[in-house]
C-alpha positions in Angstrom: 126.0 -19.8 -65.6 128.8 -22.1 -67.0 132.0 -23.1 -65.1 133.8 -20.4 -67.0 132.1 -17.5 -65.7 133.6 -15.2 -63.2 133.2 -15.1 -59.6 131.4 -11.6 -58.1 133.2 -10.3 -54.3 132.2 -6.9 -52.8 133.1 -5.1 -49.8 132.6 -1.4 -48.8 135.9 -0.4 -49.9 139.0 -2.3 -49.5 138.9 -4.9 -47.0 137.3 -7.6 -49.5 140.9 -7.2 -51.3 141.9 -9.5 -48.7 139.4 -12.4 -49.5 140.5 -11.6 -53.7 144.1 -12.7 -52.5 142.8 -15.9 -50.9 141.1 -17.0 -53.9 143.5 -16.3 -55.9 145.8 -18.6 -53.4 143.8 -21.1 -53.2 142.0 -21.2 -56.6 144.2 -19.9 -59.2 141.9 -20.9 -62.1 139.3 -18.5 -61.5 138.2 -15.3 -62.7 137.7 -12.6 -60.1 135.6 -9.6 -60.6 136.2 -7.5 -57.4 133.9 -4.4 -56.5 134.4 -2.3 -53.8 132.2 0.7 -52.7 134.9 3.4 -51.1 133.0 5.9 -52.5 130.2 5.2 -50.0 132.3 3.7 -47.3 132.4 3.0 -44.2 129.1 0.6 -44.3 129.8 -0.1 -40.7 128.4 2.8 -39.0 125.1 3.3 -41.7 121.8 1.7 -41.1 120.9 -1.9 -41.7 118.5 -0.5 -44.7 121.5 1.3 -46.2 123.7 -1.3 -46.7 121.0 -3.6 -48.0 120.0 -0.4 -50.8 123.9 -0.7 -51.7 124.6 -4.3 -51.6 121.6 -4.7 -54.2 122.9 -2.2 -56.5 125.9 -3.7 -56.2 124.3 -7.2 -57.1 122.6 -5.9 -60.2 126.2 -4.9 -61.5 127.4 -8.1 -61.0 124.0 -10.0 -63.2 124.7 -7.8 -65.7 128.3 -9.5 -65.8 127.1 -12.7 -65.7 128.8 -14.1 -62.5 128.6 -17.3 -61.3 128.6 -16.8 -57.6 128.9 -14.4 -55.2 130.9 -13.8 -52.0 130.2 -10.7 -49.7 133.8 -10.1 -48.8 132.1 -7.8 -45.9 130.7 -9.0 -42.6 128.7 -5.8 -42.4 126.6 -6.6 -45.8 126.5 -10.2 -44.9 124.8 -9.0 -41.5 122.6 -6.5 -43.0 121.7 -8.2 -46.4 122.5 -11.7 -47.2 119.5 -13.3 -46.4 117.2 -10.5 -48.5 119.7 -10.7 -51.5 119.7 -14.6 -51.3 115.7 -14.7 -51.7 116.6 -12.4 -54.9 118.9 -13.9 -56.4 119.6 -17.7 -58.2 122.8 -18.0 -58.2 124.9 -19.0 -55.2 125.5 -16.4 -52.6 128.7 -16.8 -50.1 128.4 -14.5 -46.9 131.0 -14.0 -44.0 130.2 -13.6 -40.4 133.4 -13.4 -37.4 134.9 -17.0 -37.2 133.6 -17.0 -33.8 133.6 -20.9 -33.9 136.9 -21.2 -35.2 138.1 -19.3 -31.9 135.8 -20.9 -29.4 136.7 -24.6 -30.9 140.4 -24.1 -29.5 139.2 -24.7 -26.0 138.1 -28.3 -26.7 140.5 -31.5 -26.0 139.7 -35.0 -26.8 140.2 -36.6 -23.2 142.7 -39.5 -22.6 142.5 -42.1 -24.9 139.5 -41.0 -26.7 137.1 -42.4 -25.2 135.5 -40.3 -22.8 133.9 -36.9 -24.1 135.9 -33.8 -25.1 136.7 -31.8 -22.9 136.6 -27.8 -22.9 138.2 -25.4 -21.7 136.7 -21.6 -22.0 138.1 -19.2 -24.2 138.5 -15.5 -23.6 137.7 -14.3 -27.2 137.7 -10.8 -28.3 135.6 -10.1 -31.9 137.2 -7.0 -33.4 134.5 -5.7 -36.0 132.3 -2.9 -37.2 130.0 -1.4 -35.2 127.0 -2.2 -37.4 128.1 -6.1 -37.4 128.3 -5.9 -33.5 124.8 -4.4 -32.9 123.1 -6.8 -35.8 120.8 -10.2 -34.7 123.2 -12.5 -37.1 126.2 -11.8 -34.7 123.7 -11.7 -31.5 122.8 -15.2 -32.6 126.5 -16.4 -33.5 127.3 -15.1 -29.8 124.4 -17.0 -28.3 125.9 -20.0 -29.7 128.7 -20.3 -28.1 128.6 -17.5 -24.8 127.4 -19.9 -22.6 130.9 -21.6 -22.3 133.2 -19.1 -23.3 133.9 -16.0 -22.4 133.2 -13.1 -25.4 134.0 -9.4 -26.0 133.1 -7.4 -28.8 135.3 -4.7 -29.8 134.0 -2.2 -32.5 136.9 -0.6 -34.3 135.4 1.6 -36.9 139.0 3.8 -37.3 140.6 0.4 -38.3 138.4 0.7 -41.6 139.3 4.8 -42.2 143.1 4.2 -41.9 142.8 1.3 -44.3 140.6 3.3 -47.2 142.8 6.7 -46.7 146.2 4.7 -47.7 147.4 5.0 -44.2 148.0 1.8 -43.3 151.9 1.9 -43.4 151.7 5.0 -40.8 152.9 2.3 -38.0 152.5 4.8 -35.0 149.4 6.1 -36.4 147.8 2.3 -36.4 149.5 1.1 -33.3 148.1 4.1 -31.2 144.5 3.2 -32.4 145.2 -0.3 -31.8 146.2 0.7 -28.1 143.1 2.7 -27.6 140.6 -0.2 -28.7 142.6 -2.8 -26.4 144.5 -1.6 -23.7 141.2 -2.1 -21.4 141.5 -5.4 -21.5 144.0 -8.0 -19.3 145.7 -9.1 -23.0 147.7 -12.0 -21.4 144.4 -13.1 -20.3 143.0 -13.3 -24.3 142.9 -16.6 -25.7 142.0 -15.2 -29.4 141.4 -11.8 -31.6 139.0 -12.4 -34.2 139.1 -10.2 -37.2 135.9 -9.6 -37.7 136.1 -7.1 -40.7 138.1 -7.9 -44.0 139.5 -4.8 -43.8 141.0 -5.8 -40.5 143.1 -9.1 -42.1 145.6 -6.4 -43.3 146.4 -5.7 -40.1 147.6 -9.4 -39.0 151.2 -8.3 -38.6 150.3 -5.3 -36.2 148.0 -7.6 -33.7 150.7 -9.7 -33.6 152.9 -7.2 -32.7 150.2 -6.2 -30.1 149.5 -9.8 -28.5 150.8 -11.3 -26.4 152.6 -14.9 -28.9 150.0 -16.6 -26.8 146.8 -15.0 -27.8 145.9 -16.3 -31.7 144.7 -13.9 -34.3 141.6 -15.3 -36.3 140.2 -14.2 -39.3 137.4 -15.8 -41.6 139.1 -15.7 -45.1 140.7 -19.1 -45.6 137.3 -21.3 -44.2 135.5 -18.7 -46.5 137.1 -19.5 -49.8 137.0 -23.2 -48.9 133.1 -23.4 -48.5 133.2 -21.1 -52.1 134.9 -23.9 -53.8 132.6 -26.5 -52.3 129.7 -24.7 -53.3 130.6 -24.6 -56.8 132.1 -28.0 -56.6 129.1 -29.4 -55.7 127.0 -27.8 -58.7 130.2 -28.6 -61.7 131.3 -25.1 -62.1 134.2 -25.4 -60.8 136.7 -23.7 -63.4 138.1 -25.8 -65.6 142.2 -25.9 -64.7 143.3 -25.2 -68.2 141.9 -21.6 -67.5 143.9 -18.9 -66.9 142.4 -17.3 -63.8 142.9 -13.4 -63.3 141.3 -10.1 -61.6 139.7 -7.4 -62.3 139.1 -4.6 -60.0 136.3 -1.8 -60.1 135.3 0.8 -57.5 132.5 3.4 -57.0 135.4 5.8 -56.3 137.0 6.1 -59.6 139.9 8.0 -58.3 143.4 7.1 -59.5 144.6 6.8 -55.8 141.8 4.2 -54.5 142.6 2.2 -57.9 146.8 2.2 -57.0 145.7 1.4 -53.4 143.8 -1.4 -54.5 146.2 -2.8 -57.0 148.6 -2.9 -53.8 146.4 -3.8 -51.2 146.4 -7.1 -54.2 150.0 -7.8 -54.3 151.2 -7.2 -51.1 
């Protein structure tokens, strides 16, 4: 593994497309090799022992190529297999998991002149995410963390995934009527946060916002993802050096020319 080798992501499809784009943001000197597995999407409603069958295969591709590191750009996988491919596997594996924290953290204040403890004030935070990353221990032990103090909803939204892998994510009535059926339960001016707990779900920023209330923040894991990537390989030197032209390279299960247009947008937008 030398500092010149490319960086692994996966997803079940598209969403991971979303974490590429950070990378490439915030660390334009790498090589990307992206995989995503449309062909056997959604991974959000399959069984625990499913994704973890997939994600290896999906690992073993990505030996073959010599990577570096790699990031599940997938909450789902990183529920279902990130521990079990990390005992496999030597080389550094970057998961993802609803930035829960992140969303919870903006209830605490730093009380007069800094002496006396923070102070915080509960947050009404609703996780948007995959059914299978809602109903797995990793996310019943994120929640634990914090549900004591705060108030949490989980929100599966499995049709958020469908719209974005059949292309149909510019269909603005289509998206804001399934946004409308997932969250029109809930008192919205009461939200303090949306988490976007799905990578898939990032590409929908614009229509939350147009959903929310200007009050309630939208939250996704991408940014504080990337930054603990390029600690990681900070930390160990292999780092890439900045003379290097970074770049990406896309691959997908489903070799169709319309996923690989889709994808090469879902890039560049």
């Amino acid at each position: 593994m030398t500092s010149t080798a490319p960086i692994g992501v996966f997803d079940s499809g598209l969403g991971g497309i979303s974490v590429v784009r950070q990378i490439v943001q915030d660390m334009p000197h790498e090589r990307v090799l992206y995989f995503g597995d449309s062909a056997n999407a959604p991974y959000g409603t399959k069984t625990p022992q499913e994704v973890r069958r997939l994600s290896f295969d999906i690992m073993e591709r990505f030996m073959s190529q010599g990577v570096k590191a790699v990031v599940i750009a997938c909450n789902t996988a990183t529920s279902a297999a990130v521990n079990a491919l990390r005992d496999h596997y030597d080389i550094p594996i970057i998961g993802m998991e609803p930035a829960l924290k992140v969303a919870c953290d903006r209830g605490d204040t730093a009380a007069g002149d800094g002496t006396a403890p923070a102070r915080h004030m509960p947050q009404h935070v609703i996780v948007a995410a995959t059914p299978l990353t809602l109903r797995e221990h990793k996310f019943a032990a994120l929640m634990d963390r914090f549900k004591a103090n705060n108030m949490i909803s989980p929100q599966p939204c499995p049709d958020l995934v469908e719209i974005v892998e059949s292309g149909r994510l510019c269909d603005h009535d289509l998206v804001m009527r399934t946004l409308h059926r997932y969250f029109d339960g809930y008192d919205l001016p009461s939200i303090d946060s949306v988490v976007l707990g799905c990578t898939h779900f990032v590409f929908y920023r614009d229509y939350f916002r147009e959903l929310l209330p200007s009050t309630t923040a939208i939250i996704d894991g991408n940014r504080g993802t990337v930054r603990h990537l390029g600690m990681v390989l900070e930390s160990l030197g292999k780092l890439a050096p900045e003379e290097m032209n970074g770049g990406v390279e896309i691959a997908n299960s489903d070799s169709g020319e319309r996923i690989a247009a889709l994808s090469r947008e879902l890039l560049h937008s």
